[in-house]
VOVOMAR-901612 format. One line per field, with one value per residue (C-alpha): residue number from 1; x, y, z. Coordinates in Angstrom, 1 decimal. Layout:
% VOVOMAR-901612
resi = NUM, ... .
u = X, ... .
v = Y, ... .
w = Z, ... .
//
This chain:
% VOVOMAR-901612
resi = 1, 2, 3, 4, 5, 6, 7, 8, 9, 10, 11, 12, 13, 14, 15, 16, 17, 18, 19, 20, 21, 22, 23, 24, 25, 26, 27, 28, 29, 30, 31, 32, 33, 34, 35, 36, 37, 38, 39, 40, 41, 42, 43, 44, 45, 46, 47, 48, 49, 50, 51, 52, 53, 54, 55, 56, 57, 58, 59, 60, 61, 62, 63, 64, 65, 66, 67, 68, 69, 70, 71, 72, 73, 74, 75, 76, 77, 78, 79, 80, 81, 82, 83, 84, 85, 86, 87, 88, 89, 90, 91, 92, 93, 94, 95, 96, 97, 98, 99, 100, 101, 102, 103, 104, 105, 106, 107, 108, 109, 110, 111, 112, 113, 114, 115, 116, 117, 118, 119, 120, 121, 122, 123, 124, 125, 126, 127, 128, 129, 130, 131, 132, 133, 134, 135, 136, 137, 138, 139, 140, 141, 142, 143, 144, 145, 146, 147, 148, 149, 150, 151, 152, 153, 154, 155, 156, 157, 158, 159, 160, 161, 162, 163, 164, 165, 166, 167, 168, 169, 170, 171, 172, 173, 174, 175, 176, 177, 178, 179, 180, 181, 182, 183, 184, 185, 186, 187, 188, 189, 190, 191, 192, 193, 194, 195, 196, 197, 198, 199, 200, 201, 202, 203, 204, 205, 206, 207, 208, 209, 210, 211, 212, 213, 214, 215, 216, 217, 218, 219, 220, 221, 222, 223, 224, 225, 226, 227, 228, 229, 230, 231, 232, 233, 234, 235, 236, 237, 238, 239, 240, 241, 242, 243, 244, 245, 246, 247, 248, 249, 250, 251, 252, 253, 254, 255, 256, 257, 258, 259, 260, 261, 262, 263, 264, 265, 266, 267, 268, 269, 270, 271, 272, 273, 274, 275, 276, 277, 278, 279, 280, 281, 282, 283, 284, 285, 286, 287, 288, 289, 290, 291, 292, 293, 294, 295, 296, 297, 298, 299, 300, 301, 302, 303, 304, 305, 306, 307, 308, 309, 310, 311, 312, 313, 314, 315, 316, 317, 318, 319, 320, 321, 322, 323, 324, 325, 326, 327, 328, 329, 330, 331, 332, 333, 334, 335, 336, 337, 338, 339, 340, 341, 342, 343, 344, 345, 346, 347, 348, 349, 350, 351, 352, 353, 354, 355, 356, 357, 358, 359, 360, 361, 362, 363, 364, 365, 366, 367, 368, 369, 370, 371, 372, 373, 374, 375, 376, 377, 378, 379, 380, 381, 382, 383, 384, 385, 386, 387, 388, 389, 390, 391, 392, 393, 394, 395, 396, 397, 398, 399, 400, 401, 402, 403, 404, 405, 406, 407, 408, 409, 410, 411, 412, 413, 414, 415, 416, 417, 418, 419, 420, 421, 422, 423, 424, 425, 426, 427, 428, 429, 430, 431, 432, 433, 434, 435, 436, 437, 438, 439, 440, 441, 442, 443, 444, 445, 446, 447, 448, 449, 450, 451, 452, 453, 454, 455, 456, 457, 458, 459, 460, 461, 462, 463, 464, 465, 466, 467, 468, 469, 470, 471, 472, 473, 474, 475, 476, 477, 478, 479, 480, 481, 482, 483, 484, 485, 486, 487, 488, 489, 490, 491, 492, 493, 494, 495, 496, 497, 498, 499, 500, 501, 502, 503, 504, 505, 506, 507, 508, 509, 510, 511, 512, 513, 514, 515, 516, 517, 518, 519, 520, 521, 522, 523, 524, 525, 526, 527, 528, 529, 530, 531, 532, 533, 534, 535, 536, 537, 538, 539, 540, 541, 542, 543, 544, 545, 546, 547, 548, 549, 550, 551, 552, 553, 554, 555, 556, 557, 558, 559, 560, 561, 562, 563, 564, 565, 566, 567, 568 .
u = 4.0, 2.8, 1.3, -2.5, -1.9, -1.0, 1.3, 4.6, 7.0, 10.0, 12.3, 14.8, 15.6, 17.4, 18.2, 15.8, 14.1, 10.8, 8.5, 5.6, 3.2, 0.6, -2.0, -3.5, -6.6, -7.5, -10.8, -11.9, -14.9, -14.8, -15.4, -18.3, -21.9, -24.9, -26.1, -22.8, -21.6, -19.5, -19.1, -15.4, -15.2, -17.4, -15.3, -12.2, -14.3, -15.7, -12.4, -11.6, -14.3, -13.9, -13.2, -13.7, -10.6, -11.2, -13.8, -15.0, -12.0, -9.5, -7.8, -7.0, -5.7, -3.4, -1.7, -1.9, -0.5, 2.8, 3.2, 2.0, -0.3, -3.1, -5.3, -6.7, -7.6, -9.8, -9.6, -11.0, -8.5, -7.8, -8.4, -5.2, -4.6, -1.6, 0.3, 3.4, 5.1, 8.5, 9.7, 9.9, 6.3, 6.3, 4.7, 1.9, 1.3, 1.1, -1.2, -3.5, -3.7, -4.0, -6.7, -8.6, -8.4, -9.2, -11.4, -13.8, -16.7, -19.2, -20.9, -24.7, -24.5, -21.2, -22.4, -25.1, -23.0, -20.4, -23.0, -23.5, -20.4, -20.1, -22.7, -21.7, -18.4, -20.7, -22.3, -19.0, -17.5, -20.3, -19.0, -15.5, -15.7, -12.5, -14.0, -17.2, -15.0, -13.4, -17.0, -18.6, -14.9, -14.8, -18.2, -18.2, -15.1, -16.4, -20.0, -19.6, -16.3, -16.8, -14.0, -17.2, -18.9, -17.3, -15.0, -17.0, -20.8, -23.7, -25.4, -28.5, -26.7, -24.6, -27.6, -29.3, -26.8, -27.0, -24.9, -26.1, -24.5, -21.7, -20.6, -21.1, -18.9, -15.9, -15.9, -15.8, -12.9, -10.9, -9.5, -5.6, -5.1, -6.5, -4.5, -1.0, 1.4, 3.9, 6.2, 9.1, 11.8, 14.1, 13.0, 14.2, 12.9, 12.3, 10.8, 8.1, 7.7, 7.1, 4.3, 2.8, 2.2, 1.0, -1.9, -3.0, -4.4, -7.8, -10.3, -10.2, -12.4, -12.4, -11.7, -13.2, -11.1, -12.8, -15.1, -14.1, -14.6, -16.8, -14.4, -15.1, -15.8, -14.0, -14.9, -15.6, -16.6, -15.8, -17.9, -18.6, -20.2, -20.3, -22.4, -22.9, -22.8, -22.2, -18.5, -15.7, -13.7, -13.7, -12.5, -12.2, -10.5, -10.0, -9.0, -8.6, -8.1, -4.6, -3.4, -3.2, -0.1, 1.7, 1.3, 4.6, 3.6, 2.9, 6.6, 6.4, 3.0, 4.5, 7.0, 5.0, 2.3, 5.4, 6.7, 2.8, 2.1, 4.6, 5.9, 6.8, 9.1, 6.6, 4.3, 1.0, 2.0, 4.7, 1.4, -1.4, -0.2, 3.0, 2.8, -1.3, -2.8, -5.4, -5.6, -4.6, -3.6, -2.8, -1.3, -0.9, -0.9, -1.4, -3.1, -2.5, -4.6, -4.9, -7.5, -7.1, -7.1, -7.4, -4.2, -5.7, -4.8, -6.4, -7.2, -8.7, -9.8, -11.6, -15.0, -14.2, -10.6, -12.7, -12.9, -9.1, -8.1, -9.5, -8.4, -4.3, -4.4, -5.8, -3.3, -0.3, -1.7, -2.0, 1.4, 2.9, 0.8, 2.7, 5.9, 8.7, 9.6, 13.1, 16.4, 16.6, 12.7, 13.5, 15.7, 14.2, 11.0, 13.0, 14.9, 11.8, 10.4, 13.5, 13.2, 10.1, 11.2, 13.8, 11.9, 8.9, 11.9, 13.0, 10.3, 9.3, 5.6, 6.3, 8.8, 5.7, 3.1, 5.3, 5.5, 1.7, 0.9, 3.4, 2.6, -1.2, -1.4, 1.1, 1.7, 4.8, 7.2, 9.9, 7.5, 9.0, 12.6, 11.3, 9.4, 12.7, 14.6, 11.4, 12.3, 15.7, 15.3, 12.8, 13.6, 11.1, 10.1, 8.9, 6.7, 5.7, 4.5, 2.8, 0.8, -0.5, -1.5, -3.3, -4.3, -6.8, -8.6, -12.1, -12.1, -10.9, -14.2, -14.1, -15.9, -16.1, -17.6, -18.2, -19.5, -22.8, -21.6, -19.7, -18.9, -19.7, -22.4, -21.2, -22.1, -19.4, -17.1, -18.2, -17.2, -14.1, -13.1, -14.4, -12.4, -9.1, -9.7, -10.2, -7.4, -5.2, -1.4, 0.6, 3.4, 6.8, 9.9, 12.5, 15.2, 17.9, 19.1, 20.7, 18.8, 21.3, 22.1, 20.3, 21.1, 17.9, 17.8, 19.0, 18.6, 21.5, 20.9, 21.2, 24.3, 24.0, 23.9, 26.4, 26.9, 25.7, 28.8, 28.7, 31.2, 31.1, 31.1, 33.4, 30.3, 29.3, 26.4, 26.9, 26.9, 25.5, 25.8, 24.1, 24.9, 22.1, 22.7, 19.5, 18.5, 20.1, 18.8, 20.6, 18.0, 19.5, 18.2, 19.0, 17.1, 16.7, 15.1, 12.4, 8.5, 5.6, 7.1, 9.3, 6.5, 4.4, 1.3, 3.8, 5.4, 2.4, 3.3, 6.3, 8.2, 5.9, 5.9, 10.1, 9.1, 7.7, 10.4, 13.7, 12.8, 12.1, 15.6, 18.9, 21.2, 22.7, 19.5, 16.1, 12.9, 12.5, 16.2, 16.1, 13.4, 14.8, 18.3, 16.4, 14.6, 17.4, 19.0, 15.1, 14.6, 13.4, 13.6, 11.6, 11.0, 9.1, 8.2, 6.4, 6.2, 9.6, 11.8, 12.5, 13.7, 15.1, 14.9, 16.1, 16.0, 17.4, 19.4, 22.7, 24.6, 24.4, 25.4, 28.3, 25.6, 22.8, 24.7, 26.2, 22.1, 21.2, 23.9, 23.0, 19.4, 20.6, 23.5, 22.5, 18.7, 17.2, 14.0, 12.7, 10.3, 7.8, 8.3, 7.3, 4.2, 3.3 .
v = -27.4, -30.1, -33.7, -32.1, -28.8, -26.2, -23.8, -23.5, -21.2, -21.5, -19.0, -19.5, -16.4, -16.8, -13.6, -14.0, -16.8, -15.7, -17.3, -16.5, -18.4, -16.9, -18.9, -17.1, -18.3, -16.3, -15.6, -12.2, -10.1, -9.2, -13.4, -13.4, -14.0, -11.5, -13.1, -13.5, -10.2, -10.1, -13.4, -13.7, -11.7, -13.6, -16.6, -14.4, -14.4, -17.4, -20.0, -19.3, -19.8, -23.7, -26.6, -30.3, -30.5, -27.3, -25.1, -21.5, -19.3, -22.0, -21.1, -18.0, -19.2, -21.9, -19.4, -16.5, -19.2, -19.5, -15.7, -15.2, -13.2, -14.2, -12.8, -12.4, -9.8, -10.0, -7.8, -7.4, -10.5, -12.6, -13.6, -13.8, -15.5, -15.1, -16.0, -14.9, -16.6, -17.8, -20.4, -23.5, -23.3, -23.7, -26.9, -25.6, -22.6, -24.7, -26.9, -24.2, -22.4, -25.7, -27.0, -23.4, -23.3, -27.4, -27.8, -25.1, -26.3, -23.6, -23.7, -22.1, -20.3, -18.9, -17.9, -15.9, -14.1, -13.3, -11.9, -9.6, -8.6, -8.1, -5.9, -4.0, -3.4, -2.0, 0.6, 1.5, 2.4, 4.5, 6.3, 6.9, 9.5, 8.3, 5.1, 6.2, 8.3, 5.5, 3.6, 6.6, 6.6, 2.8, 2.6, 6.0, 4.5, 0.6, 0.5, -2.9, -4.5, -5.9, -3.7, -1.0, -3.1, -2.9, -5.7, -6.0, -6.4, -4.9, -4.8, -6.2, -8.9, -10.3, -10.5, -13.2, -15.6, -18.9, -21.7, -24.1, -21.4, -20.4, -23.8, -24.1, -20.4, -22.4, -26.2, -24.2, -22.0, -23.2, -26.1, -26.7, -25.4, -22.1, -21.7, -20.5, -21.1, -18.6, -20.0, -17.2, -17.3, -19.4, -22.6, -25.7, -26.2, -29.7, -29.4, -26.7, -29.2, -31.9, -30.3, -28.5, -32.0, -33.7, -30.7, -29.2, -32.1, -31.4, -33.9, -34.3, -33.1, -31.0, -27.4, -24.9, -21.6, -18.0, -16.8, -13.9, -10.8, -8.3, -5.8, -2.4, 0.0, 2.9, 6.3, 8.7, 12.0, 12.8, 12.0, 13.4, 12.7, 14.9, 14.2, 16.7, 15.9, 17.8, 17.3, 19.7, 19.5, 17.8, 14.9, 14.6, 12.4, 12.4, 9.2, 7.6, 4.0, 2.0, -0.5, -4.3, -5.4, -7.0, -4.6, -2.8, 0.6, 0.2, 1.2, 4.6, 5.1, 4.8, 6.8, 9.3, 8.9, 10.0, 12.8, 13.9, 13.3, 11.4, 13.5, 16.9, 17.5, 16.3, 18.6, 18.1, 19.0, 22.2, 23.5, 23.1, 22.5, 24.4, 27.8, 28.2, 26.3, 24.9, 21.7, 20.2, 16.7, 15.5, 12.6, 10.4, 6.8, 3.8, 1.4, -1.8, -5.0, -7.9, -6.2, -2.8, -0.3, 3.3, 6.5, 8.4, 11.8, 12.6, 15.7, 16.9, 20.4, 23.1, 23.4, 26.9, 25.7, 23.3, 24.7, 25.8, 23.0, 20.4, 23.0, 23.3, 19.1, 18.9, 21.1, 19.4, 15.9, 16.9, 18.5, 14.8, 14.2, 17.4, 17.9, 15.4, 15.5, 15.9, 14.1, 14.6, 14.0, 10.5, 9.2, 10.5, 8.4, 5.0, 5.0, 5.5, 2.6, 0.2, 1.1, 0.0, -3.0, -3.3, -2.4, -4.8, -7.1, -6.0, -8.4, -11.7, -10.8, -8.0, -10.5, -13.6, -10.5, -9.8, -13.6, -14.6, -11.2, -11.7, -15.5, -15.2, -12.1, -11.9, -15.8, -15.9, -14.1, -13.7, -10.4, -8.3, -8.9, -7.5, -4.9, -3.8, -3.8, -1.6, 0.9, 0.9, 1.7, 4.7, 7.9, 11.4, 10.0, 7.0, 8.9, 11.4, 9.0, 6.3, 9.3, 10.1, 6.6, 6.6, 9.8, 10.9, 13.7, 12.3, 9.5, 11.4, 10.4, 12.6, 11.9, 14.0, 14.4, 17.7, 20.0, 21.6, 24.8, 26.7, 24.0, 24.0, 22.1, 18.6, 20.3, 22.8, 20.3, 18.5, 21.9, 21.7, 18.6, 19.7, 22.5, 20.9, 18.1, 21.0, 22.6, 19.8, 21.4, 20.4, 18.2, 19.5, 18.6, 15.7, 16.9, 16.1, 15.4, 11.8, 9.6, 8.2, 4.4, 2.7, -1.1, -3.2, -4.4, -8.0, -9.4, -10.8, -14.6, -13.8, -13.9, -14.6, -11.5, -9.3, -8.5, -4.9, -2.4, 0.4, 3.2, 6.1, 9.5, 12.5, 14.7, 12.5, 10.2, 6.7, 5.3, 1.4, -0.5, -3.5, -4.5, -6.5, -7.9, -9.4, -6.3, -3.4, -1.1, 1.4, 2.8, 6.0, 6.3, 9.7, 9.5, 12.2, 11.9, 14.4, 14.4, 14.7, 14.0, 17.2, 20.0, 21.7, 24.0, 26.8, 25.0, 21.5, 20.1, 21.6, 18.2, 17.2, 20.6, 19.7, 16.6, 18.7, 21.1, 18.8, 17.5, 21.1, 22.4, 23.3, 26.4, 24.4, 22.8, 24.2, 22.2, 20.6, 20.3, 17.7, 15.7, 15.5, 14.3, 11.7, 10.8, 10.6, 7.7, 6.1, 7.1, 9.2, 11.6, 12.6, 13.0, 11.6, 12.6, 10.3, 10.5, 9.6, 11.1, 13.2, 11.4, 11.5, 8.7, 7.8, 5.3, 4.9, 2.3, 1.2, 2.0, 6.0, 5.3, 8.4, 11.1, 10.0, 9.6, 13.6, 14.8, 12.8, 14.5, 18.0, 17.8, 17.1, 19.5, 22.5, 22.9, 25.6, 26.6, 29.1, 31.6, 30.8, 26.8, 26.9, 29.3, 26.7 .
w = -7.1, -4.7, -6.2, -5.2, -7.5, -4.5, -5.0, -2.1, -1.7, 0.7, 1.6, 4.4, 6.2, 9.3, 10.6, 13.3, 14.6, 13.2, 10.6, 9.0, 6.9, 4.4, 2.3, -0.4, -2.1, -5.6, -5.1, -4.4, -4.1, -8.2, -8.7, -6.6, -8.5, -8.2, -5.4, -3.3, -2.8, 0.3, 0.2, -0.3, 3.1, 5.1, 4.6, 5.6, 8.9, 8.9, 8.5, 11.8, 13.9, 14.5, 12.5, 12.9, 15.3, 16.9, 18.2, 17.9, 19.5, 20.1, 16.8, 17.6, 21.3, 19.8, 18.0, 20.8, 23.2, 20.6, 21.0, 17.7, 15.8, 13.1, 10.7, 7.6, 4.7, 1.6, -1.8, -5.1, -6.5, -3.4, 0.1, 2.7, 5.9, 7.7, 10.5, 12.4, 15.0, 16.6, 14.5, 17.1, 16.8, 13.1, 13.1, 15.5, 13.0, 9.9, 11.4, 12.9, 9.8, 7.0, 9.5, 9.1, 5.3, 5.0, 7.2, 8.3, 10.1, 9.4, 12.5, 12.2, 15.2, 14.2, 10.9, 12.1, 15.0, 12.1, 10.0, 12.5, 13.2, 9.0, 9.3, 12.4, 9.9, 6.9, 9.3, 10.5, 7.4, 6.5, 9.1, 7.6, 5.0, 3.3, 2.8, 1.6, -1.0, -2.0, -2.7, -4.5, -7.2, -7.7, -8.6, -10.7, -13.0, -13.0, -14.3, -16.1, -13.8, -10.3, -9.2, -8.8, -5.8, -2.5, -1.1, 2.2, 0.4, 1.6, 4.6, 2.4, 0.7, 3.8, 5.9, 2.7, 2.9, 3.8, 5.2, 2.1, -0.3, 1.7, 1.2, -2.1, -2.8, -0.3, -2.2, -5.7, -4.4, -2.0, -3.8, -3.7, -7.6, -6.7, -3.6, -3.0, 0.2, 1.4, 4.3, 4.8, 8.0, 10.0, 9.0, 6.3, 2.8, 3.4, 6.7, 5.2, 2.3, 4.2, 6.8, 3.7, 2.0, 4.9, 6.4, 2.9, 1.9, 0.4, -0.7, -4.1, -6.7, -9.9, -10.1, -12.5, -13.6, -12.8, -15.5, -17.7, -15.7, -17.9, -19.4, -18.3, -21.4, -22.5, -21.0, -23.7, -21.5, -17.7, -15.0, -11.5, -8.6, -5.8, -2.5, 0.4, 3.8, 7.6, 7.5, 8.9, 5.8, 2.2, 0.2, -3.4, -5.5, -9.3, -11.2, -15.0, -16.3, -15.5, -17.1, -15.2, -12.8, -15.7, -18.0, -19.2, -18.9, -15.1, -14.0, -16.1, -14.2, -10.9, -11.3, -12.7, -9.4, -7.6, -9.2, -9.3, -5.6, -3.5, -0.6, 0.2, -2.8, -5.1, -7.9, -6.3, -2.6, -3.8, -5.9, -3.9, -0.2, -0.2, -2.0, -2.6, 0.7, -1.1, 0.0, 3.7, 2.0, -1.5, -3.0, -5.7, -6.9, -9.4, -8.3, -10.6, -10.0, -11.7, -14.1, -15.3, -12.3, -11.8, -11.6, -8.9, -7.3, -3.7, -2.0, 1.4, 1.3, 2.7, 0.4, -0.6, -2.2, -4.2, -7.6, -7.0, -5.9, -8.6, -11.5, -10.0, -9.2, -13.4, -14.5, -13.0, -13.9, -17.4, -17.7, -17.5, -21.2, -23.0, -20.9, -19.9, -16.6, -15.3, -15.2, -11.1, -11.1, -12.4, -10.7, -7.2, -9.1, -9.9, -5.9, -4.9, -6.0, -5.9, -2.0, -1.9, -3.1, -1.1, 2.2, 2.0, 2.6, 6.0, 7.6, 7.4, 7.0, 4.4, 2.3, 2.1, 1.2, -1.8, -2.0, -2.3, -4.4, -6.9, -7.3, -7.3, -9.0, -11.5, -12.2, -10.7, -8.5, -11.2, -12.0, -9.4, -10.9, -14.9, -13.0, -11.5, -14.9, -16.7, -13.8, -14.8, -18.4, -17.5, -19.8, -19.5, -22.7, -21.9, -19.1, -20.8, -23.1, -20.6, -19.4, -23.1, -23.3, -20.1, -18.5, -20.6, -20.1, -21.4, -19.5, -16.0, -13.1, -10.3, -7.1, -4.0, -0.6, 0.4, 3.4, 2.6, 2.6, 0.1, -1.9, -5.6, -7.5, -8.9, -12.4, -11.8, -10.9, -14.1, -15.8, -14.4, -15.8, -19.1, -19.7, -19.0, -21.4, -24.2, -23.2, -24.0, -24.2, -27.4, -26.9, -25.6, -27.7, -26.4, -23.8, -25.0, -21.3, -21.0, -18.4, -15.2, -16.2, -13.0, -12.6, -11.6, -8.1, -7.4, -4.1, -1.8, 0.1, 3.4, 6.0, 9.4, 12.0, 13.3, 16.8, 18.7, 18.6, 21.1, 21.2, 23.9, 21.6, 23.3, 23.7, 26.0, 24.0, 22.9, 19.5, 18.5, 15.6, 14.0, 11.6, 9.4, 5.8, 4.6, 2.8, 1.4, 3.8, 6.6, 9.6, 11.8, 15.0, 17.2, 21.0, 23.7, 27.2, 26.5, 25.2, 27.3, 30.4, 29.8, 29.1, 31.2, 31.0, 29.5, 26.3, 26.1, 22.7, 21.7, 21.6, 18.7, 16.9, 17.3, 15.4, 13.0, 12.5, 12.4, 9.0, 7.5, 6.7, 8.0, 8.5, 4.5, 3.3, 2.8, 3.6, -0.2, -0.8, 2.6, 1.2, -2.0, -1.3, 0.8, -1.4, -3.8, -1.8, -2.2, 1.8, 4.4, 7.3, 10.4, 13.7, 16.4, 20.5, 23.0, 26.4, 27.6, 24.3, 21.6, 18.4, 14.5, 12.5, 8.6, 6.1, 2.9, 0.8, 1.9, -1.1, -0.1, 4.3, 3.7, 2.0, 4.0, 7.5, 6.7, 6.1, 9.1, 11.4, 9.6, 10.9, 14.2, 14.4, 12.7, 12.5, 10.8, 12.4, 10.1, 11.4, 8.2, 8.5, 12.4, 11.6, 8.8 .
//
């Protein structure tokens, strides 16, 4: 904490000589007033378009001139900006960006050419029917909560703003207390310390706390919403209340969210994609603010599946409430998500995102280390009873954009929902199955670089090695001179469909037993084809390099190619 109230954090990483630098301000579109809505966005827009030392566009050019990137991104809880840029031009980048967030000018001409381009960006995601989804759920589950009204505001509300209010919403908010500081890379403590003392100096003044947010009530009976338009195919999504980002039952929900949804070997897509076709896409999360949030399973369809569809995805959600899950279903779950972990680390950028969420969202970033150690006491119990506590099937709100033909009526899918909360299964007896011991993830400091290895192979191919110890990862890499530049009229885009194919089995593994020794070892595998090559890649944590180097080498050595995966 610096003498003025801002929040720094400083973490040398010197692997590369790359930093970036993130300042996060807690204000987001759920603190803005009636009148304000988009607000929090604008500004997002607006800091960077000219300050008292700079004018419009010459921010961005400092920083493009360093060979560096910068942006910004605004959510329900926070806005973001963010740089990334060699790290001799740290100074350059902590002035460019404390200058921005200090100092912003607000320039009238600016303002109303940003409105515009606000606007330009509502009409465009009317345009995306994913978005629009999104929209029609959030506001279906939060009647009372800001988390109902849409980050970017309307195109109604942007276009009333005025500069005199704009800079009322910035003095109130963007005051040192409220703000938080994220320098990650190949730079010094003292030196970030010293820069971030001497630019973020704000005037000073008095800063009030966010108001209460109004609690969003209880849902008593499900709800849909269903709105028909000329699309090709559908999207539907079904969702009930979470718990907040610090609340201890948001591990168990994640892991359940995977076993429901996550990935080839998961429920959802074995159900509905794999054996029935009744859905093109499906997938599961949690998604945990700092208020309570929503569990929500996603589905893209053909309008005829529909009543299918939503009655399969209900079923499987609502086994989680009456049945354990398994022992191997677990632990797949909790790699899972200790890769995550472990993967937002392999970047600078990712490694100050965890950073400035974890600080400004959770009060601090010794959050992520509990939330590791609830993962590691996960039992099917403890599931199964996180799910009774929170997927309830009277509170479930189901929204859904549909083609105009053959799709049902939003009072059947209102049925739907009905009948499965009344057909609430009893609960399944304990298994008596004894839970793998999983120790939480603790992160190593991190060692300097190894060099590049390469090692002719006797086939003929050639082998590298880097080796790279500032996270706990391994990355495979297999390359072929192939792709585009190899088809003609006769086989065009059979490089991809071999993409496809090399992470569907082998002549030892079938399709789902792949995924799910991958993501056993909390990775992945695929493949890839450009225009120049052919490719497999995999990830996973470094702990399992002998099981997941002999999958890797499986795929590429002894491919299955099954007649009923290629039709698929």
């Amino acid at each position: 904490m610096l003498p003025n109230g801002l929040t720094l954090l400083v973490e040398e990483n010197h692997a590369a000589p790359v930093v970036a630098i993130q300042v996060w301000v807690r204000v987001g579109s759920a603190d803005e007033r009636a009148d304000e809505a988009g607000l929090a966005h604008l500004h997002e827009h607006m800091l960077f378009k000219g300050t008292a030392r700079r004018g419009p566009g010459e921010i961005a050019r400092t920083i493009e001139a360093c060979g560096g990137e910068i942006n910004a991104w605004t959510s329900f809880d926070q806005t973001v900006y963010h740089v990334v840029l060699a790290s001799q031009f740290f100074a350059e980048g902590m002035d460019v960006l404390a200058d921005a967030v200090t100092s912003a000018a607000f320039d009238p001409g600016e303002l109303q050419r940003e409105i515009e381009v606000v606007c330009e960006e509502i009409k465009r995601s009317m345009d995306s029917p994913t978005r629009k989804l999104s929209r029609e759920l959030f506001a279906s589950a939060f009647s009372r909560h800001p988390y109902g009204k849409p980050v970017i505001g309307t195109e109604e509300s942007v276009r009333g703003f005025r500069r005199e209010g704009i800079l009322r919403f910035y003095r109130r908010w963007y005051k040192p207390e409220n703000t938080v500081v994220i320098v990650v890379g190949d730079v010094r403590e003292a030196e970030a310390v010293r820069l971030a003392q001497k630019l973020f100096a704000w005037p000073p003044g008095p800063f009030e706390p966010a108001p209460a947010r109004p609690a969003e009530p209880h849902r008593e009976v499900p709800l849909a919403r269903l709105r028909k338009e000329p699309l090709k195919e559908g999207y539907l999504s079904i969702a009930w209340p979470s718990p907040p980002l610090v609340h201890e039952d948001v591990a168990a929900l994640d892991a359940l969210a995977i076993v429901l949804g996550h990935g080839e070997a998961s429920r959802l897509h074995r159900a509905m994609k794999r054996d029935r076709l009744l859905c093109t896409e499906v997938q599961a999360s949690c998604y945990t603010p700092v208020d309570p949030g929503l569990t929500i399973v996603g589905l893209t369809l053909q309008p005829a599946n529909a009543r299918g569809a939503v009655r399969e995805a209900l079923a499987q959600t609502y086994r989680l409430r009456s049945e354990e899950v398994t022992a191997e279903e677990l632990s797949i779950a909790c790699r899972l998500l200790e890769g995550d972990a472990v993967y937002q680390r392999e970047t600078v950028q990712g490694q100050a995102r965890k950073l400035g969420f974890y600080q400004s969202s959770a009060s601090g970033v010794e959050f992520e280390q509990r939330y590791l150690e609830q993962v590691a006491r996960l039992t099917p119990v403890r599931l199964r009873d996180a799910a009774e506590r929170w997927i309830d099937p009277s509170a479930a709100v189901l929204a859904a954009l549909l083609p105009e033909q053959n799709a049902p009526s939003e009072g059947e899918l209102l049925e739907l929902l009905e009948e499965a909360a009344r057909q609430r299964r009893p609960r399944a007896p304990s298994s008596s199955a004894v839970p793998e011991k999983r120790a939480p993830v603790r992160f190593a400091e991190h060692p300097k670089t190894g060099p590049l290895l390469r090692e002719e192979l006797p086939g003929g191919g050639v082998l590298l090695i880097k080796e790279e110890r500032a996270v706990p990862l391994v990355a495979l890499r297999a390359a072929w001179r192939g792709g585009l530049r190899a088809e003609d009229a006769s086989n065009a885009g059979i490089n991809m469909l071999l993409a496809r194919l090399v992470s569907k089995g082998t002549q030892t593994r079938t399709a789902e037993r792949l995924v799910r020794e991958m993501e056993a070892m909390g990775g992945s595998i695929g493949g890839n084809a450009g225009r120049n090559s052919f490719g497999l890649r995999a990830e996973f944590l470094s702990r399992h390099l002998a099981e997941g180097f002999d999958v890797f080498a499986d795929a590429i050595s002894a491919p299955a190619f099954h007649p009923e995966e290629v039709q698929r």
